[in-house]
C-alpha positions as CSV (number, residue, x, y, z in Angstrom):
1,X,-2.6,-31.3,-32.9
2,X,-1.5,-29.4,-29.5
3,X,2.2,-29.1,-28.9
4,X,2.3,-29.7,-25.1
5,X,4.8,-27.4,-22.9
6,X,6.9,-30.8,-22.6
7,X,7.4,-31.4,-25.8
8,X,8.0,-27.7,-26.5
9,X,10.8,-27.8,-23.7
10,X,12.3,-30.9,-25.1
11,X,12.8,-29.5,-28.3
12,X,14.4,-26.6,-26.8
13,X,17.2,-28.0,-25.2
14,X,17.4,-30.6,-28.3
15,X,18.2,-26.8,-30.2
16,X,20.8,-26.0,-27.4
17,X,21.9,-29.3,-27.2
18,X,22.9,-28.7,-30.8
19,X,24.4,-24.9,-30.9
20,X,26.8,-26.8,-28.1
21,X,27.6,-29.1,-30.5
22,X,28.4,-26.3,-33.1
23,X,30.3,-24.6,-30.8
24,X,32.6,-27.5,-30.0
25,X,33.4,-27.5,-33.7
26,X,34.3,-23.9,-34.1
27,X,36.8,-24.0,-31.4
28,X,38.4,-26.5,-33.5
29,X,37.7,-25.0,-37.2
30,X,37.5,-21.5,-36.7
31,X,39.7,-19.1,-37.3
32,X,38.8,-16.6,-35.4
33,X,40.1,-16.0,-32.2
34,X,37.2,-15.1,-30.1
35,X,34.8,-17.5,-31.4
36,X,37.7,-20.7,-30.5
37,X,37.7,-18.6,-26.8
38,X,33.8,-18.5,-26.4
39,X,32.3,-20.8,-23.9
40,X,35.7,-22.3,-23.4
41,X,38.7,-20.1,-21.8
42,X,38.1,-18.9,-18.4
43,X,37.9,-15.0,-17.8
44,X,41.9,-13.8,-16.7
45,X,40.7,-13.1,-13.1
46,X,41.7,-15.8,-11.0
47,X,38.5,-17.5,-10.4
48,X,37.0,-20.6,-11.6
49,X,34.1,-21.6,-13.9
50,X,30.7,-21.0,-11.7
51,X,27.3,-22.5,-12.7
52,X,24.0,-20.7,-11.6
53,X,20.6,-22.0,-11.8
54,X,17.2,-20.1,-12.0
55,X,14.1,-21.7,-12.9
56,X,15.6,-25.4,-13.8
57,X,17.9,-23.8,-16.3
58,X,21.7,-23.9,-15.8
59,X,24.3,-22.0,-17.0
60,X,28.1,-21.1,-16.5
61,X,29.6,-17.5,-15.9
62,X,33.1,-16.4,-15.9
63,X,34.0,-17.3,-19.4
64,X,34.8,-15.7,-22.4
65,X,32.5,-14.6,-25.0
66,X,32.9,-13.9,-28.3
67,X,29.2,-11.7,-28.8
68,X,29.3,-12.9,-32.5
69,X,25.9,-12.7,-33.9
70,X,27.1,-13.9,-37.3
71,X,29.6,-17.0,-36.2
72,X,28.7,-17.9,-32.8
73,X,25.6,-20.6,-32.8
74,X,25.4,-19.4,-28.5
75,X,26.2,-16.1,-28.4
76,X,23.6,-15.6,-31.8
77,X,20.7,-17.1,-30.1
78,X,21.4,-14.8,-27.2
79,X,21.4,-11.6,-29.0
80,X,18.8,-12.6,-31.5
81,X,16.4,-13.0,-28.4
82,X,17.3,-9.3,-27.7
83,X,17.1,-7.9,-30.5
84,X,14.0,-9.0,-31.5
85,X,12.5,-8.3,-28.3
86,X,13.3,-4.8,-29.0
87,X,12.1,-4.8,-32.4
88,X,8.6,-6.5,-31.7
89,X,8.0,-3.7,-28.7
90,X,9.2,-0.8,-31.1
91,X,6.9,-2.2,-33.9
92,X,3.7,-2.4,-31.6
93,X,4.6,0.7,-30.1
94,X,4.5,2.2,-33.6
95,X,1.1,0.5,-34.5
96,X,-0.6,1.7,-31.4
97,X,0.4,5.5,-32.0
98,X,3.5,5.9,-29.4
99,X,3.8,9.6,-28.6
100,X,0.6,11.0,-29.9
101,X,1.7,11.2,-34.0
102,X,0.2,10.1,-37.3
103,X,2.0,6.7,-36.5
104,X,0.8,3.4,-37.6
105,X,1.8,1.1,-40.9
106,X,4.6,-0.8,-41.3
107,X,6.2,-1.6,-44.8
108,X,8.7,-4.2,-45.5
109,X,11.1,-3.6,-47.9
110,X,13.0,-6.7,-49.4
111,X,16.1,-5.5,-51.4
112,X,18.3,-8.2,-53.9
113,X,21.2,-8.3,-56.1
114,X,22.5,-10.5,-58.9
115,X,25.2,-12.8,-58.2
116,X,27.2,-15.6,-59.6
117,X,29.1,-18.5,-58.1
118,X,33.1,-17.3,-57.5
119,X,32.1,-13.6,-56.5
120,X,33.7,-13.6,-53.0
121,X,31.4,-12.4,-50.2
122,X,33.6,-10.3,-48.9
123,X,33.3,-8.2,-52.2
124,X,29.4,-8.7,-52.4
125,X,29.2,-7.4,-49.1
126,X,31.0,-4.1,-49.2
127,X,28.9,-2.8,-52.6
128,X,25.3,-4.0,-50.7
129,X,26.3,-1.8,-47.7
130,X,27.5,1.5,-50.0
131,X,24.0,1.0,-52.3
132,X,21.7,0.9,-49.3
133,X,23.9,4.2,-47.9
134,X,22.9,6.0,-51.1
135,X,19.1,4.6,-50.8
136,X,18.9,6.1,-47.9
137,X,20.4,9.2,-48.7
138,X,20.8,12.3,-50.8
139,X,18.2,14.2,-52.6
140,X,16.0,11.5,-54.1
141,X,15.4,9.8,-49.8
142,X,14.9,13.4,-48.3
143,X,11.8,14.1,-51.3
144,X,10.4,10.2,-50.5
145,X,10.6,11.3,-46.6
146,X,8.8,14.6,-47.2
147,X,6.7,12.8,-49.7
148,X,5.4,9.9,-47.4
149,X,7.0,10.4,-44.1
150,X,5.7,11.2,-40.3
151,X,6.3,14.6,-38.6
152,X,8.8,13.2,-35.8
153,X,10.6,15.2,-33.0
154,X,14.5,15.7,-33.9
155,X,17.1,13.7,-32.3
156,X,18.3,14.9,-29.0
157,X,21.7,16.8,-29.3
158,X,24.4,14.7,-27.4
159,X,27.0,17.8,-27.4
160,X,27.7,21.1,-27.8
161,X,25.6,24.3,-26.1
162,X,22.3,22.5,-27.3
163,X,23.0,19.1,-25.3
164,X,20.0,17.5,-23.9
165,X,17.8,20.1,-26.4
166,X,16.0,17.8,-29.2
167,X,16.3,18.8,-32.4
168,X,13.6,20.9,-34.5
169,X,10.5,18.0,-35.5
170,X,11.2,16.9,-39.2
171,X,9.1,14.9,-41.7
172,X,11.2,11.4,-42.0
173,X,10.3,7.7,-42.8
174,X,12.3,5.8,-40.0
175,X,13.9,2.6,-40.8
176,X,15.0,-0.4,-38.9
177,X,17.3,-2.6,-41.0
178,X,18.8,-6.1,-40.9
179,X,21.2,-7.8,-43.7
180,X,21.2,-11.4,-44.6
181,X,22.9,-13.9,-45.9
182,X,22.5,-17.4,-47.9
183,X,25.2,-19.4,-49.9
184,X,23.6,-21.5,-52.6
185,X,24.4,-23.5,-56.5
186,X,24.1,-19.5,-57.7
187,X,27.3,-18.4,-54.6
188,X,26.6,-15.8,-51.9
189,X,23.6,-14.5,-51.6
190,X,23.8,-10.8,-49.4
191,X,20.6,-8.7,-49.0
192,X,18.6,-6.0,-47.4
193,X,15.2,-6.2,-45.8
194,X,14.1,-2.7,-44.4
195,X,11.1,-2.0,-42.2
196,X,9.8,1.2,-43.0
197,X,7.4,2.9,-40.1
198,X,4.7,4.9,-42.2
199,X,2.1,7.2,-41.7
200,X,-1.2,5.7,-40.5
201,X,-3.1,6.6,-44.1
202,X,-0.2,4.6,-46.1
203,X,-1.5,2.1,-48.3
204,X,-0.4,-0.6,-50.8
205,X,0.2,2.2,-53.4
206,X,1.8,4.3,-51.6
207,X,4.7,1.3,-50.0
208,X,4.6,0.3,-54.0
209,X,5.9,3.5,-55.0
210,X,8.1,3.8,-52.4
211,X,9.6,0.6,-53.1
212,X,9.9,1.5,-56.9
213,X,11.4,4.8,-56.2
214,X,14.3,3.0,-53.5
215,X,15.1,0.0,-56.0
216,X,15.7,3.0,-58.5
217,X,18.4,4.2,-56.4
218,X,19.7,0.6,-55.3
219,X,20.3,-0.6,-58.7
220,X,21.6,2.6,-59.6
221,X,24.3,2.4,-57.1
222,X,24.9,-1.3,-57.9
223,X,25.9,-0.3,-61.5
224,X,28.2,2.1,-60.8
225,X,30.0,-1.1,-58.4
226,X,29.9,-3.4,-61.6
227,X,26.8,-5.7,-60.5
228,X,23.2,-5.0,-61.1
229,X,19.9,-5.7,-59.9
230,X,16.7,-7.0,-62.1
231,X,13.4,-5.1,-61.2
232,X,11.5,-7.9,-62.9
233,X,11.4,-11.4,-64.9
234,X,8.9,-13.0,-66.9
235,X,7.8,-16.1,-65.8
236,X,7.0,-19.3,-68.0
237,X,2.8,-18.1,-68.0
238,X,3.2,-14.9,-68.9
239,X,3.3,-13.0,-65.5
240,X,6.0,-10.9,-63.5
241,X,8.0,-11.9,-61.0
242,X,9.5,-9.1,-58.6
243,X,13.5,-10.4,-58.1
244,X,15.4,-7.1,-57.1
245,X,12.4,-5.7,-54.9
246,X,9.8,-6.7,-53.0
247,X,7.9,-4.0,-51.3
248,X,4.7,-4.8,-48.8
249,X,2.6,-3.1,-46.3
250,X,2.1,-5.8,-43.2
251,X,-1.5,-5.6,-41.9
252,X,-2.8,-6.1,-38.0
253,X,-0.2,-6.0,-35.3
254,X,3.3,-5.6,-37.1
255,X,5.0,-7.5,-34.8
256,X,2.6,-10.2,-34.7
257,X,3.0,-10.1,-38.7
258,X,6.7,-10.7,-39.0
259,X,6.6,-13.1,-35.9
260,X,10.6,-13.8,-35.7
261,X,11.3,-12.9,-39.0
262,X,14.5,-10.1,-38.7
263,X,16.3,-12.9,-35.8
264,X,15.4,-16.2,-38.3
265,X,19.0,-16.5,-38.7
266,X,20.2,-18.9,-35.5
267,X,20.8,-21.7,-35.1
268,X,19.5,-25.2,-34.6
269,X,20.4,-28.5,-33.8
270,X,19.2,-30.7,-36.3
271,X,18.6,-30.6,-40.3
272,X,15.3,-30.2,-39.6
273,X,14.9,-27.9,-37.1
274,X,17.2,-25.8,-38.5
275,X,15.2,-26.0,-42.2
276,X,12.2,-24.9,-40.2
277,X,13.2,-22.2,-37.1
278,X,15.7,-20.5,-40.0
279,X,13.4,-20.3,-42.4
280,X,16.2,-21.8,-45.0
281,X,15.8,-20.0,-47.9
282,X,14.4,-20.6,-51.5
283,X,16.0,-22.1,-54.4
284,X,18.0,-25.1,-52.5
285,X,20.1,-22.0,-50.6
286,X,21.4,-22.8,-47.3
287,X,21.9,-19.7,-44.2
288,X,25.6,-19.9,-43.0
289,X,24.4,-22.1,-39.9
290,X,22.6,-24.2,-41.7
291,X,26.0,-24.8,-43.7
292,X,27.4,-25.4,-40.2
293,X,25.2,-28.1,-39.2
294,X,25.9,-30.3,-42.4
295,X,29.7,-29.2,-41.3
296,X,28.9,-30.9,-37.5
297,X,27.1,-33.6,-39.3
298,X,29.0,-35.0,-42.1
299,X,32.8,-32.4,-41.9
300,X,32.5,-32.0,-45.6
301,X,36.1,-29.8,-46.6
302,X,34.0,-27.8,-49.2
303,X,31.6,-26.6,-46.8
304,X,34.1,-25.6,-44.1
305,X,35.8,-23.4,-46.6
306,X,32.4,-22.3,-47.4
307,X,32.1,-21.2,-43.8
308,X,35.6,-19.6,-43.3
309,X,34.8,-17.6,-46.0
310,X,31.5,-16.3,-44.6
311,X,33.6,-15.8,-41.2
312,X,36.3,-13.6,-42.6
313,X,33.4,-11.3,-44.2
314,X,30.9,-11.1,-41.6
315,X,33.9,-9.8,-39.0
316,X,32.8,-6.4,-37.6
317,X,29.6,-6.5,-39.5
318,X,26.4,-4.7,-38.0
319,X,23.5,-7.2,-38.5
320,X,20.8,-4.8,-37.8
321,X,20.5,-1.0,-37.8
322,X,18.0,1.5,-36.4
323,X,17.5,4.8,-37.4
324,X,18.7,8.0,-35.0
325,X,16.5,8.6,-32.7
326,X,14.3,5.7,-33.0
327,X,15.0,4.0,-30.0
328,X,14.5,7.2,-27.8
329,X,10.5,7.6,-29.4
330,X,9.6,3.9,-29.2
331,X,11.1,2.1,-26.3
332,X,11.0,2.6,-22.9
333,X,14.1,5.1,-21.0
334,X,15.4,1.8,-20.1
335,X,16.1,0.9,-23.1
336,X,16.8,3.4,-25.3
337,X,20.6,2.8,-25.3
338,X,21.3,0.2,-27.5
339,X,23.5,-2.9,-26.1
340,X,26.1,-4.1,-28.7
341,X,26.2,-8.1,-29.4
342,X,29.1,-8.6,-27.0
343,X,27.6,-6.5,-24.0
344,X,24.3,-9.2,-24.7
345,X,26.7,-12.3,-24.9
346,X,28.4,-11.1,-21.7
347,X,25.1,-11.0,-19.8
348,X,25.2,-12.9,-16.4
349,X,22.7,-15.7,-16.9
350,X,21.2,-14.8,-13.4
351,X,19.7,-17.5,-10.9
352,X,21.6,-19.1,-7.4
353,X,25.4,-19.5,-7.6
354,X,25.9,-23.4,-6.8
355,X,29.2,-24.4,-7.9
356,X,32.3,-22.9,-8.6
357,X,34.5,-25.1,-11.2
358,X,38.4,-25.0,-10.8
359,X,40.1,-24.1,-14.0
360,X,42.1,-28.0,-13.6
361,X,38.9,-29.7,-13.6
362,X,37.8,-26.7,-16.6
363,X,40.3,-28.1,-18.7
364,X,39.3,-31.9,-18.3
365,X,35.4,-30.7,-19.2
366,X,36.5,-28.6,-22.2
367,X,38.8,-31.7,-23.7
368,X,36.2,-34.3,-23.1
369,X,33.4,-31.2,-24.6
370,X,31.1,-32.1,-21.4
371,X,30.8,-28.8,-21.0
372,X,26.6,-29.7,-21.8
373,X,26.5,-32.9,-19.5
374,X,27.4,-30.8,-16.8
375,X,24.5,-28.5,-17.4
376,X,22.4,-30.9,-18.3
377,X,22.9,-32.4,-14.8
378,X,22.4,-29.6,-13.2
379,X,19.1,-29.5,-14.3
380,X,18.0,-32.2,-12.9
381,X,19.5,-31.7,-9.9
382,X,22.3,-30.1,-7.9
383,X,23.0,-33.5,-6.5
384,X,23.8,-34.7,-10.2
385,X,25.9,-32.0,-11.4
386,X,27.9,-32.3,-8.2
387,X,27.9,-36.4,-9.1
388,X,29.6,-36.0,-12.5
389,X,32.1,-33.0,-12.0
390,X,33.1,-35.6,-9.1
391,X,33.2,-38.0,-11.9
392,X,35.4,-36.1,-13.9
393,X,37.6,-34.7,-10.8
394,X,38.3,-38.3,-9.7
395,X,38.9,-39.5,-13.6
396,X,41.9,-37.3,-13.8
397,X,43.3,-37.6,-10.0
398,X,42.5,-34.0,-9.5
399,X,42.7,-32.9,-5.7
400,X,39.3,-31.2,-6.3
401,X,37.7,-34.7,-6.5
402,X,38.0,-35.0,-2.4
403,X,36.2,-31.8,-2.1
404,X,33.1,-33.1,-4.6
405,X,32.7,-36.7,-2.9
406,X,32.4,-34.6,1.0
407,X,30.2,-32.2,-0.7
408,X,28.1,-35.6,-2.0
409,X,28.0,-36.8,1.9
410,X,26.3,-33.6,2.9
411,X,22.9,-34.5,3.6
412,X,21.4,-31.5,1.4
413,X,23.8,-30.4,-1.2
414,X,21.0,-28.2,-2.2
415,X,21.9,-26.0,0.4
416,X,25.3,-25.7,-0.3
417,X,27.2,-23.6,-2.5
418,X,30.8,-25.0,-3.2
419,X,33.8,-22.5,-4.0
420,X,36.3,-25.0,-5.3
421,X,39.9,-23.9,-5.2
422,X,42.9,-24.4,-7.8
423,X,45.5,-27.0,-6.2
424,X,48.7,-24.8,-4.9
């Protein structure tokens, strides 16, 4: 069956329908500063709230953000649609020989540990991110680079008399790496998945010993932290399961392969979108916004401290790393700097300024969380947005209302654009 461009639409504001939803939660639950602020305090500049609309989307501007890609279900679909934007170009760019050099395949490296229900995440987290350092370096990674890696240019220098000088070409495997997260009936489950941009002649063997020779190191590194990772188990027929590693060369288009794969983890508006667009995972484990929806659905105590928990450890956390220089080969000069989650959360949504909302008639929105059905009217017309914040102007006796009802006599609001001032 064809999914029409309607139906496609509607599910899309159904999913930001719902991370609204979310988000109205957190700034009651949360306990971090930032995400309570995000989408609902006012930038400390003097003006008011302004909405802007650009193809029959609406959005506000001049409020804070909180640029979480872990806890925030807006500011994560936001920088998820960034980031894998970037990752997707660098990927085909790599398939189609960028630059000239033996470029080409494209492994994906899946890296586990064991866990148990009561080990804190917090803990879990710290001895996944000082394993994958010592994958990724020391003796045994600089003899797999030279082993199966790509003659690359160096790094540019970025001080020093050599600035702007690129360092001398170097055989190295680069590596563009996201962590993830799942909570299930076995506790937190933290883990690596590492694309690994190979030479064009790699082939299943090869990513197969690579993998081997990484989840050596890995579980190596995990025992010296007190936990442990199993290569293999034996399943009830006889045959092997790969747990700790899973190590596959994609075929065709890279990008095309993995689809949304590294970004999977944002969130959705219902159970079962967000069991299907976040790709839950296996074994009855649930991703952290997943665990937030059954918290907006049913406010189940457990599962809030659930989330808390996962809040306190993700804090400060890098969700996906790239490797020097990577950037600078693949992507475009535009591009090459990397934007950090809150400089992508703090984007201006574009389109025509039509409204500017008074911080008085701010607060009413935010305690009634109408912040949505004032977009939502928007959409559908200027006339209707400027209909319900008159609404809610005249609902609390705010001065403001006078200005919305002579602004709904105009003839064609459509024209207008409406700077709305505090009462003095």
């Amino acid at each position: 069956m064809t999914t029409s461009v309607a139906s496609k639409s509607l599910a899309a504001k159904v999913r930001r329908r719902g991370r609204f939803d979310a988000r109205h939660t957190l700034w009651d639950e949360s306990k971090l500063s930032r995400v309570r602020n995000c989408g609902r305090v006012v930038q400390r500049n003097g003006c008011g709230v302004t909405v802007k609309v650009s193809d029959g989307a609406a959005g506000y501007g001049n409020l804070q953000t909180c640029g979480s890609v872990w806890a925030c279900p807006v500011c994560s679909a936001k920088i998820a649609a960034q980031r894998q934007g970037d990752i997707e170009r660098a990927l085909t760019a790599w398939h189609g020989g960028a630059g000239g050099g033996d470029f080409g395949r494209v492994a994906l490296v899946t890296l586990t540990m064991r866990h148990r229900k009561g080990q804190s995440l917090a803990s879990l987290w710290a001895a996944l991110s000082e394993s994958w350092n010592l994958v990724v370096s020391g003796a045994g990674w600089t003899d797999d680079q030279r082993v199966y890696g790509t003659l690359l240019p160096g790094a540019e220098y970025k001080s020093g008399p050599l600035k702007g000088q690129l360092r001398a070409a170097k055989v190295r495997i680069p590596v563009i790496r996201v962590v993830e997260v799942t909570e299930g009936v076995k506790g937190w489950h933290v883990h690596i998945h590492a694309l690994l941009l190979l030479p064009a002649a790699a082939d299943d063997a090869v990513v197969a010993a690579l993998g081997g020779r990484m989840f050596d190191r890995w579980a190596a590194a995990l025992k010296d932290r007190g936990l442990s990772a199993l290569r293999r188990v034996r399943q009830p027929d006889g045959t092997f399961k790969d747990l700790g590693v899973d190590a596959r060369l994609l075929h065709g288009d890279p990008s095309a392969a993995l689809g949304d794969y590294f970004v999977k983890a944002t969130y959705s508006g219902s159970y079962e979108v967000a069991r299907t667009d976040m790709k839950s995972a296996h074994y009855g484990n649930r991703t952290p916004f997943a665990i937030l929806a059954d918290i907006v659905e049913s406010g189940d105590a457990d599962d809030l401290d659930t989330w808390l928990e996962y809040e306190r450890a993700s804090k400060g956390k890098r969700q996906i790393t790239w490797s020097r220089g990577l950037r600078a080969l693949l992507l475009p000069a535009d591009e090459v700097v990397e934007l950090t989650d809150e400089e992508i959360a703090e984007q201006d949504c574009g389109g025509d300024e039509i409204a500017e909302i008074g911080r008085d008639l701010w607060s009413v929105i935010v305690a009634r969380r109408a912040d949505w059905r004032i977009l939502k009217a928007f959409e559908r017309s200027t006339h209707n947005g400027y209909r319900l914040l008159w609404v809610y102007a005249d609902m609390a006796a705010l001065e403001s209302a006078a200005q919305w009802a002579r602004l709904l006599a105009e003839p064609d609001p459509l024209r207008r654009q409406l700077q709305t001032k505090e009462p003095s």
